[in-house]
N, C-alpha and C positions, 0 to 999 in steps of 0.2 A: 033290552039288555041292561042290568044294573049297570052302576057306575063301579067301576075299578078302586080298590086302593089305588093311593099313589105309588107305594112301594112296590106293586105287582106291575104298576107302568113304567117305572124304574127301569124293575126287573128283564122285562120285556125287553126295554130298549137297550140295556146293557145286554143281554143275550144277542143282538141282529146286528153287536159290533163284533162279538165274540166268534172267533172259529174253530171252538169248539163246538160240536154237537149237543143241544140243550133244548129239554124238552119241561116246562111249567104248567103246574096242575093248579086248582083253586082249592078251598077247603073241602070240597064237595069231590074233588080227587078230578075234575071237568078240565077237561085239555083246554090252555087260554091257550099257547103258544109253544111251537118247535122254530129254529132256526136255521137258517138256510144248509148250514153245515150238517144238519140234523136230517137233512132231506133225503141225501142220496142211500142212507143206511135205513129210514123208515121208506121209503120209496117212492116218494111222492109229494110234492108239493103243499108247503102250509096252506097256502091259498085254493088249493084243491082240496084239502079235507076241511080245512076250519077247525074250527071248538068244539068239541065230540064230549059227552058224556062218557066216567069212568067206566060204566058197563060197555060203552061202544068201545073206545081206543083199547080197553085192558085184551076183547078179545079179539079185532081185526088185526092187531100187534100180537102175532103166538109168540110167547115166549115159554122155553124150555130149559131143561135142566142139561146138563152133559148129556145124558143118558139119552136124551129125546122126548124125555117125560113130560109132559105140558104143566108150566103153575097155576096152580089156582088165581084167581086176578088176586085174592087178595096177599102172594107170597112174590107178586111183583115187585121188585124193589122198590120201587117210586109206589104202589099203593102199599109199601109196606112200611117204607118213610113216613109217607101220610098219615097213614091211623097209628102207628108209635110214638111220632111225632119227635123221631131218631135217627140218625145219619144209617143208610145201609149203604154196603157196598158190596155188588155180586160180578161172577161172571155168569152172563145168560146166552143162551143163543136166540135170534131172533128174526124173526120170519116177517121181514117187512112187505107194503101193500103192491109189493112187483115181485112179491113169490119168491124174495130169494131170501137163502138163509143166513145167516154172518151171528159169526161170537161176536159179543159185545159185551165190555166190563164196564158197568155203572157204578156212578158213587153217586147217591142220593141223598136229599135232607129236607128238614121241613123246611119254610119261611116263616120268620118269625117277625114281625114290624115293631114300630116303635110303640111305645107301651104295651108290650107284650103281645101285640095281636097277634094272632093265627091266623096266615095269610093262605098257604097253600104247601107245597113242595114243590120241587127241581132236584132234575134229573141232569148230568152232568156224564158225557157217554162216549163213548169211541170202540171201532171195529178192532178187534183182535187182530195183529197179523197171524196167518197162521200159512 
Protein backbone atom coordinates (compact mmCIF):
# COMPACT_ATOMS: atom_id res chain seq x y z
CA UNK A 1 0.00 0.00 0.00
CA UNK A 2 1.61 3.61 -0.72
CA UNK A 3 2.30 5.91 1.85
CA UNK A 4 -0.56 8.22 2.72
CA UNK A 5 -0.27 12.04 2.60
CA UNK A 6 -0.08 13.45 5.80
CA UNK A 7 -3.17 15.61 5.36
CA UNK A 8 -5.43 12.37 4.33
CA UNK A 9 -3.91 10.86 7.92
CA UNK A 10 -5.13 14.01 9.52
CA UNK A 11 -8.09 13.69 7.89
CA UNK A 12 -8.71 10.15 8.85
CA UNK A 13 -8.07 10.78 12.31
CA UNK A 14 -10.26 13.97 12.52
CA UNK A 15 -13.25 11.97 11.01
CA UNK A 16 -13.08 8.72 13.89
CA UNK A 17 -13.43 11.73 16.43
CA UNK A 18 -16.20 13.11 14.47
CA UNK A 19 -20.02 11.99 14.94
CA UNK A 20 -20.93 12.94 12.00
CA UNK A 21 -21.17 10.36 9.15
CA UNK A 22 -18.03 10.76 6.84
CA UNK A 23 -16.92 8.91 4.25
CA UNK A 24 -13.07 9.84 2.37
CA UNK A 25 -12.06 9.03 -1.09
CA UNK A 26 -8.28 9.25 -2.61
CA UNK A 27 -7.62 11.06 -5.94
CA UNK A 28 -8.37 7.86 -7.83
CA UNK A 29 -12.17 8.36 -6.16
CA UNK A 30 -10.64 4.50 -3.83
CA UNK A 31 -12.50 4.49 -0.48
CA UNK A 32 -9.40 5.06 2.27
CA UNK A 33 -12.13 5.47 5.07
CA UNK A 34 -15.85 5.76 6.64
CA UNK A 35 -16.43 6.42 10.35
CA UNK A 36 -18.02 4.74 12.77
CA UNK A 37 -21.11 7.14 12.55
CA UNK A 38 -20.95 6.40 8.99
CA UNK A 39 -21.51 2.61 9.67
CA UNK A 40 -24.95 2.01 10.63
CA UNK A 41 -26.36 4.12 7.38
CA UNK A 42 -23.81 2.34 4.92
CA UNK A 43 -24.50 -0.97 6.82
CA UNK A 44 -21.66 -2.42 7.76
CA UNK A 45 -18.57 -2.09 9.38
CA UNK A 46 -15.30 -0.15 7.98
CA UNK A 47 -13.27 -2.94 9.21
CA UNK A 48 -15.54 -5.43 7.28
CA UNK A 49 -15.41 -3.70 3.90
CA UNK A 50 -11.97 -1.96 3.93
CA UNK A 51 -10.61 0.35 0.96
CA UNK A 52 -12.63 -0.59 -2.14
CA UNK A 53 -12.13 0.84 -5.49
CA UNK A 54 -14.46 3.75 -6.99
CA UNK A 55 -15.94 1.16 -9.45
CA UNK A 56 -16.58 -1.22 -6.29
CA UNK A 57 -18.15 1.32 -3.44
CA UNK A 58 -19.94 3.68 -6.22
CA UNK A 59 -22.00 0.52 -7.10
CA UNK A 60 -22.49 -1.86 -3.92
CA UNK A 61 -23.71 1.79 -2.41
CA UNK A 62 -27.04 2.14 -4.93
CA UNK A 63 -27.63 5.35 -4.86
CA UNK A 64 -30.85 6.85 -6.35
CA UNK A 65 -32.61 9.74 -7.25
CA UNK A 66 -36.39 10.66 -5.62
CA UNK A 67 -37.88 9.01 -8.37
CA UNK A 68 -36.00 5.53 -7.75
CA UNK A 69 -33.81 6.10 -10.68
CA UNK A 70 -30.32 4.77 -9.92
CA UNK A 71 -27.12 7.45 -10.79
CA UNK A 72 -24.74 6.79 -12.75
CA UNK A 73 -21.47 6.47 -10.32
CA UNK A 74 -20.19 9.14 -11.85
CA UNK A 75 -23.49 11.77 -10.82
CA UNK A 76 -22.65 10.44 -7.31
CA UNK A 77 -21.99 13.41 -5.22
CA UNK A 78 -18.74 12.41 -3.85
CA UNK A 79 -17.43 11.07 -7.48
CA UNK A 80 -18.93 14.13 -8.65
CA UNK A 81 -17.07 16.28 -6.08
CA UNK A 82 -14.05 14.42 -7.12
CA UNK A 83 -13.68 14.78 -10.89
CA UNK A 84 -15.05 18.77 -10.62
CA UNK A 85 -13.10 19.07 -8.03
CA UNK A 86 -16.28 21.28 -6.29
CA UNK A 87 -18.41 21.32 -3.35
CA UNK A 88 -21.78 19.21 -4.33
CA UNK A 89 -24.53 18.90 -2.24
CA UNK A 90 -27.55 16.40 -2.81
CA UNK A 91 -30.23 14.67 -1.43
CA UNK A 92 -29.90 10.91 -2.38
CA UNK A 93 -31.50 7.82 -1.24
CA UNK A 94 -29.29 4.98 -0.43
CA UNK A 95 -29.32 1.48 -0.25
CA UNK A 96 -26.80 0.43 2.09
CA UNK A 97 -24.72 -3.18 2.40
CA UNK A 98 -27.92 -4.62 4.91
CA UNK A 99 -30.49 -3.74 2.05
CA UNK A 100 -31.99 -1.12 3.54
CA UNK A 101 -32.97 2.03 2.08
CA UNK A 102 -32.59 5.59 3.87
CA UNK A 103 -32.56 9.29 2.29
CA UNK A 104 -29.48 10.71 2.85
CA UNK A 105 -28.41 14.46 2.17
CA UNK A 106 -24.75 14.83 1.43
CA UNK A 107 -22.43 17.80 1.15
CA UNK A 108 -19.31 16.84 -0.51
CA UNK A 109 -16.03 18.55 -1.52
CA UNK A 110 -12.59 18.02 -2.70
CA UNK A 111 -9.32 17.86 -0.34
CA UNK A 112 -7.12 20.20 -1.20
CA UNK A 113 -3.44 19.99 0.92
CA UNK A 114 -0.82 22.31 1.33
CA UNK A 115 0.63 23.58 -1.74
CA UNK A 116 -2.13 22.93 -3.56
CA UNK A 117 -2.20 19.34 -3.72
CA UNK A 118 -5.04 17.21 -4.65
CA UNK A 119 -5.60 14.89 -2.12
CA UNK A 120 -9.03 13.18 -2.64
CA UNK A 121 -12.69 14.21 -1.50
CA UNK A 122 -15.21 13.81 1.53
CA UNK A 123 -18.35 13.16 1.90
CA UNK A 124 -20.05 14.67 4.90
CA UNK A 125 -23.67 12.69 5.34
CA UNK A 126 -26.66 12.25 7.53
CA UNK A 127 -30.08 10.18 7.18
CA UNK A 128 -33.01 12.19 6.38
CA UNK A 129 -35.73 12.03 9.09
CA UNK A 130 -38.57 11.19 7.33
Amino acid sequence: MPQQEIEMILVRQLASYLTMPIFIVDTEGALVFYNEPAEPILGRRFEETGEMPLSEWSTIFEVTDAGGVPLASKEVPLALALATRRPVHRVVWLRGLDNVQRQVEATCFPLIGQAHRYLGAIAIFWEVAG
